[in-house]
Structures are given as structure tokens and as C-alpha cells.
N, C-alpha and C positions, 0 to 999 in steps of 0.2 A: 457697761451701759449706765447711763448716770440718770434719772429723771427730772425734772422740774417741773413737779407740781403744781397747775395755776398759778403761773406765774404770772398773769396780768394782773394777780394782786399784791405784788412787790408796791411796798408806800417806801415814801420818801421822808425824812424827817431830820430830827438834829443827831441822829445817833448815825449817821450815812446815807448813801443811795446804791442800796444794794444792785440795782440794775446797771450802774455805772460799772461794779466792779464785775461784773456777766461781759462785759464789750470785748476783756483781753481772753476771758476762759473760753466764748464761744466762739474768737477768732480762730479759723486755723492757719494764718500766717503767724500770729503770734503767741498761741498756749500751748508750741513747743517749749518754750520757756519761760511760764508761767510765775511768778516770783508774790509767794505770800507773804504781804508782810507784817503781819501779828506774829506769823512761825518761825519767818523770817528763812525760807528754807524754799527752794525752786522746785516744782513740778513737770514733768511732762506730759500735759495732758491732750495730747495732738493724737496718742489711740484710745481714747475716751469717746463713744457717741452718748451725744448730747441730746436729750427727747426733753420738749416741754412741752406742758400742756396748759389751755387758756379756752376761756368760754367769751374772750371777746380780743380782738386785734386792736382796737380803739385805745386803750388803758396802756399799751404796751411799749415803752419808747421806741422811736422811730431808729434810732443808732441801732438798739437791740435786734428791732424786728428787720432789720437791713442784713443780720446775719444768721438769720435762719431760712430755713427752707419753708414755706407755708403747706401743711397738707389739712383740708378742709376736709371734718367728717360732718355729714349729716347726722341729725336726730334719729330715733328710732321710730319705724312706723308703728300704730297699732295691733296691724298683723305679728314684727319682729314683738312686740312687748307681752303679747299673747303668749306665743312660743317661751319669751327669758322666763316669764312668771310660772307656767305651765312644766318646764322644764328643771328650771332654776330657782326661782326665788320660792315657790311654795315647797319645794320641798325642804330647803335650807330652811323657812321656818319653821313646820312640821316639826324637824329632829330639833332644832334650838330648845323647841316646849314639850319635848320628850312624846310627840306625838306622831303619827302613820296615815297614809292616804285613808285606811279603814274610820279614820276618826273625822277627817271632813274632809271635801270634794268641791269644789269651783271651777265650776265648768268656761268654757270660751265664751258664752253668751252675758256670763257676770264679769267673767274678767275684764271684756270690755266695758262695759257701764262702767265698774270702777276705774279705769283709766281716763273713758271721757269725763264722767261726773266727779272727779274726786282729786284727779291729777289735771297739771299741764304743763309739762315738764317734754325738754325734748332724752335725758334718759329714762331710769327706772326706780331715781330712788326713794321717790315718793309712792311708788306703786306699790315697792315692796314695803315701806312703813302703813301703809292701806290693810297688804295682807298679815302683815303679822297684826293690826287689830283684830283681823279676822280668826285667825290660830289663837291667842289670845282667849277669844269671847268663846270657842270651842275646848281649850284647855281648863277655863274657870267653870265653863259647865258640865263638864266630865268631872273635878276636882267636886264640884256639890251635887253628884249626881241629878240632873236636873233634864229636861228634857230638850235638846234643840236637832236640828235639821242637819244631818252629816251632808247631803248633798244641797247645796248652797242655792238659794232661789234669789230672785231679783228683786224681791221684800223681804227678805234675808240681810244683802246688803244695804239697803235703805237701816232696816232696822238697827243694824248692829253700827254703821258709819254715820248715821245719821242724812237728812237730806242732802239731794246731788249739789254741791257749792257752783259747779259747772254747768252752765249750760250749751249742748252743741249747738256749734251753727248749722243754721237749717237754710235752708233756700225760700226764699218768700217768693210768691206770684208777683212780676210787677209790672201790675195792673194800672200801675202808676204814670204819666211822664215825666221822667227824668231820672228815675231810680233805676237803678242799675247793679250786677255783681259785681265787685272787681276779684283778684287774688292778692295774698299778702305773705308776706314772710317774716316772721321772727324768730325770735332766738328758742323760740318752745317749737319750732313746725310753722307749716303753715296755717295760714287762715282764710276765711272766705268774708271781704267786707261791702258794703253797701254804699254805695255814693247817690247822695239824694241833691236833686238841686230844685228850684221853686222862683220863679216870678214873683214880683209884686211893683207896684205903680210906683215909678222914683222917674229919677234923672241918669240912670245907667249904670248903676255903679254895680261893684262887683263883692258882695261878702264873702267871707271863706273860714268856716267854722268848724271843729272837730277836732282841738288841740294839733293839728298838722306842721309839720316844719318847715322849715325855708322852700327844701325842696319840692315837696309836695304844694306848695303856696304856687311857685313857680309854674308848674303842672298846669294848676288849674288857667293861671295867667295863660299861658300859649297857648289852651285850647279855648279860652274865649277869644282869642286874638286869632287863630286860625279859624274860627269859623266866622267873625265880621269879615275878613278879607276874603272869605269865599261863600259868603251869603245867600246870592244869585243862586249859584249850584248847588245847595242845602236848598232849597226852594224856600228861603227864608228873608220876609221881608226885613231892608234894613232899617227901615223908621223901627223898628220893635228896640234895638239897641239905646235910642235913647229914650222912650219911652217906657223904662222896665228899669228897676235894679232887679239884679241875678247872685241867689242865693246860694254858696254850697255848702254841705255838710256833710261829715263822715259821722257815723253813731259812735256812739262809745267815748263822749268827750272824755270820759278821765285815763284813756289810754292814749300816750303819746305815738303819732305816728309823723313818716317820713320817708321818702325818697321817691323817684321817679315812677315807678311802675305803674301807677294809678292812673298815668297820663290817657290813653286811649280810653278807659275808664271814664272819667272826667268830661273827656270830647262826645263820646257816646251819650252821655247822661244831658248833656246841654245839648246838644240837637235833637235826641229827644224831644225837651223840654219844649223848643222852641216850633217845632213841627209837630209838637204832639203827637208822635207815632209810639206805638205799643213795644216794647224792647222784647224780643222772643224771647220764648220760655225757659227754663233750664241753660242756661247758656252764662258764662264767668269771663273775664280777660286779663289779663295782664301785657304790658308793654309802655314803655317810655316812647313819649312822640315829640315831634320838631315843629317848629313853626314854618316848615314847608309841608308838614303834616305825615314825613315818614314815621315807621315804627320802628323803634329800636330795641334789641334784647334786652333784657330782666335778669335776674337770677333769681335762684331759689327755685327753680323751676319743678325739681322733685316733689319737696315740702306741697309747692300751691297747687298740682295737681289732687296730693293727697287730701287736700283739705277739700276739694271738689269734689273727691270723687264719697267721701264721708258728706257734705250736705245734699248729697245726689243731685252735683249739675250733669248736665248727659253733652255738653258741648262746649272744647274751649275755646279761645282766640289767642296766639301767641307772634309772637313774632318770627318770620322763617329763619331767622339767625338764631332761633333757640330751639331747631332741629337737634342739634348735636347735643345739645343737652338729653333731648327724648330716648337717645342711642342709649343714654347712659342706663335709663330705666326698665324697671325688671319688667315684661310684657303683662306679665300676670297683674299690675300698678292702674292697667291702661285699660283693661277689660271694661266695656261697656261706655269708654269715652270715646268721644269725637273729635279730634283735634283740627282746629283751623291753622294752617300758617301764612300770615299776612304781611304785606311789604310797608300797606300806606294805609289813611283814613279812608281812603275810599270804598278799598274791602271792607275794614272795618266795617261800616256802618251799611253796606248790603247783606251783611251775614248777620248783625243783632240786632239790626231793626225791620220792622215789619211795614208793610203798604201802608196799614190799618190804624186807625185814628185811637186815641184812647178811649173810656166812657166818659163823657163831659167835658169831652176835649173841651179849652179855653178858644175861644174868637181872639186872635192876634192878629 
């Protein structure tokens, strides 16, 4: 068994392109007969398995990535990181600093906060550089005989890490129109984010603000364009279109984001806006839509659960094609969630919007 170690950070320069030379070793038509030639001496490396590893497929040449097999692992949840730390990593630091559970104690209720305030990371090896501050700060006060807390309180860790660098995302009331949950996925887990959209007196135009990509730009485009073409049945007057520019925004300008899934998201948040109706409470979506206005599946589906089910939304909206995805999830994930699965906007926007007017709704 042979490993390649993140390999999506092979660079390229005047000294070679070591990826080029990966095309004949990772062929198996051709690294029966592998021919090196600095050694100058042939290999047969056709019973050699080949394992790499990479934290992103983007970076990775396409030749390259044409001859592997792609196995996609998720991130660790909170619950698994609990368990590795609990199990694994406190005790490996403990003996590092010649110390015993009898010497300090961190319970499940710290160990979390230190993960969400302190890491965000989708392993654990920031978690375990957290704990070993912790063994640490217990070994040098054993070392000066000094007094501290063997069993670990949650002003304990403040104390000893300093303030939370993290803040969880929480769910906000919105009491708003136009503001809305969506779900997100990155490379640390999922997320839970906010799409805000807002009127103001123009000639129609459409802003779109929150560092967003092409694709995500696009998003918003077809769900303004799907709801002009079906305006009548949104009960939404069309002189409002030109008399309005329409504002979006994702928070978090200095985070880049990107791709489809925001799109029902987006549509939801703008007829909202435009009908001024109250968006139900606790309730997140994700799914990519059409300018016919069906829903289509997402990924990440695991992740953006997870990150709902930590801001306590109590209701999702998904797309029915990302059923099979839910198969995959451990039950115990799902506890206390509601899952919607929806074909088109139309469900959509009967399940997150409410009859009910906002307070101060606008005269449009």
C-alpha cells in the first residue's frame, strides 16, 4: 500500500511537474512497466495500491483525477469529536505531560464549547492543540504547586484559552420581510446562513451583495425572474418591479461564497419581501431552482443538517431528490427534526411562509 499524502498540494515549477509524472505510476494499463528514469531501472508497480489523500479536488489535475477513484468522507460531527477527544486525544495528552485522569477532568459539556468557540475545523487537530493547552496549564500548576480546578468548568476554559474566537450560529427570529435561513456547506461542516433582501425607490434594478460567486449571482437572477413571470399568482403587483430597486445580501461580507443551493432560499426571501408575509419560525432550506421554478438537489446534505440541528431550526425544506441522501444518516442526526421534501416553489413557499402580514408591513 503506497499513500499520497495531500496531494492536491503537488506545485508545479522549474524543477518539474510532479503530477505529470503520477499519470504512468497511477495507470494500471501502464505501471506494469513503469520505467524510472533518474534510476534508470523499471518497476512493476500494477500490485502496488495506490491511496491519496486531498482536502480539495479543484487543485488536482484533471489527467490525474481521471485516474482515481473519488471516495468522499465527511467531516467529523460534534458528537464523533466529543467521543475522539474523550477517548483519544485527552488521554494521549495527559501521558505526553507525565499526567492521569486524577490530575484533570473535561467533561462533554466543555469539550463542546471548546470545539465550537475555539475550533472550526472539519477534523480534530485543532481540538487537540486546544486540549493540550489545557494539560499544559494543569501540569505547570502541579509543577508550582498552586491551586486549580482538576475537574474543568466553562470559566475554566475561558480562563485558561482565552475568549470564545467563535461564535455559534444561532437562529434569529424573522420578524423581518425578506430574511430568511438558508443551509451551507464548506470545507469545515456545514453552516446555517441568512439571506436578507430590502426595497428601496429606484427604477428596478437588482443589487446583490455578500462577496457571492457567479453562481450564487445567477441564483438570485432566476428567482427574480421567476417571480416577475408569475407575479399574478404571488399576489404580487407588477408595477412594484419597476418601481423599486431590490437589494440582496448575504452577511458575512469577508467570507467568500458560492454555488447553487441558496437558490429557493433567495426566492423565498423575495416574495417575502414583496408580499410582506412573516417567514415561519425555526424553519432553514436549501435546494437549487429553475427558472421553471422546480427544485433541485444540493449536496452536503449531512453537514447542513447538522449545522440546523446545533442553531435549533426544528423544520427543513429539501428537495425530494435528496431523500436518498437522508438514507445515509445515522437516525439519532434527525431527532427532533422535521423534514420537508419538495418538488417545486410552490410547496416551497406554502411550508415557509405564513398568511400573516409582518409588523409595519410596507404599502406596496
Amino acid at each position: 500500500v503506497f499513500v499520497l499524502d495531500e496531494i492536491d498540494k503537488l506545485s508545479v515549477g522549474n524543477q518539474g511537474d510532479p503530477s505529470s509524472a503520477l499519470l504512468e505510476v497511477l495507470d494500471p494499463e501502464q505501471n506494469n512497466e513503469f520505467h524510472d528514469n533518474f534510476l534508470e531501472l523499471g518497476f512493476d508497480l500494477s500490485k502496488v495500491m495506490f491511496i491519496a489523500t486531498s482536502n480539495s479536488l479543484n487543485t488536482i489535475q484533471p489527467a490525474l483525477r481521471d485516474r482515481m477513484e473519488i471516495i468522499h468522507v465527511t467531516g467529523y460531527t460534534i458528537e464523533e469529536k466529543v467521543e475522539i477527544a474523550k477517548q483519544h486525544l485527552l488521554p494521549k495528552q495527559l501521558k505526553e505531560h507525565g499526567l492521569d485522569t486524577s490530575h484533570l477532568k473535561i467533561g462533554k459539556a466543555q469539550l463542546e464549547k471548546i470545539i465550537e468557540g475555539y475550533t472550526r475545523e472539519s477534523g480534530v487537530r485543532g481540538l487537540e492543540k486546544q486540549i493540550a493547552k489545557m494539560v499544559r496549564y494543569a501540569a505547570k500548576n502541579l509543577a508550582m504547586e498552586e491551586e486549580y480546578n482538576i475537574k474543568v468548568t466553562n470559566e475554566d476554559v475561558v480562563d485558561i484559552l482565552g475568549a470564545p474566537r467563535l461564535e455559534r450560529d444561532k437562529y434569529e427570529n424573522n420578524d423581518v420581510a425578506g430574511v430568511v435561513t438558508g443551509l451551507a456547506w464548506t470545507s469545515v461542516g456545514g453552516d446555517i446562513l441568512f439571506i436578507e433582501s430590502i426595497l428601496s425607490k429606484g427604477k428596478g434594478n437588482l443589487n446583490i451583495t455578500g462577496n457571492l460567486g457567479k453562481v450564487m449571482k445567477e441564483s438570485a437572477t432566476i428567482a427574480m425572474e421567476y417571480i416577475k413571470s408569475n407575479a399574478e399568482e404571488l399576489g404580487i403587483n407588477p408595477d412594484i418591479f419597476d418601481k423599486y430597486n431590490v437589494h440582496i445580501h448575504v452577511p458575512e461580507g469577508a467570507t467568500p461564497k458560492d454555488g447553487p443551493s441558496a437558490g429557493i432560499t433567495m426566492l423565498t426571501s423575495l416574495v417575502s419581501l414583496f408580499t410582506q408575509r412573516k417567514v415561519k419560525k425555526s424553519i432553514a432550506m436549501t435546494g437549487e431552482i429553475t427558472l421553471r421554478g422546480k427544485v433541485l438537489p444540493v449536496g452536503g446534505i449531512k453537514e447542513k443538517i447538522l449545522a440546523a440541528k446545533r442553531a435549533r431550526i426544528k423544520e427543513i425544506l429539501l428537495c425530494e431528490d435528496n431523500k436518498r441522501d437522508i438514507a445515509e444518516i445515522k437516525p439519532e442526526y434527525l431527532k427532533g427534526l422535521t423534514l420537508h421534501y419538495v418538488k417545486d416553489m410552490s410547496e416551497v413557499l406554502n411550508l415557509a411562509l405564513t398568511n400573516t402580514k409582518v409588523k409595519n408591513a410596507k404599502k406596496l
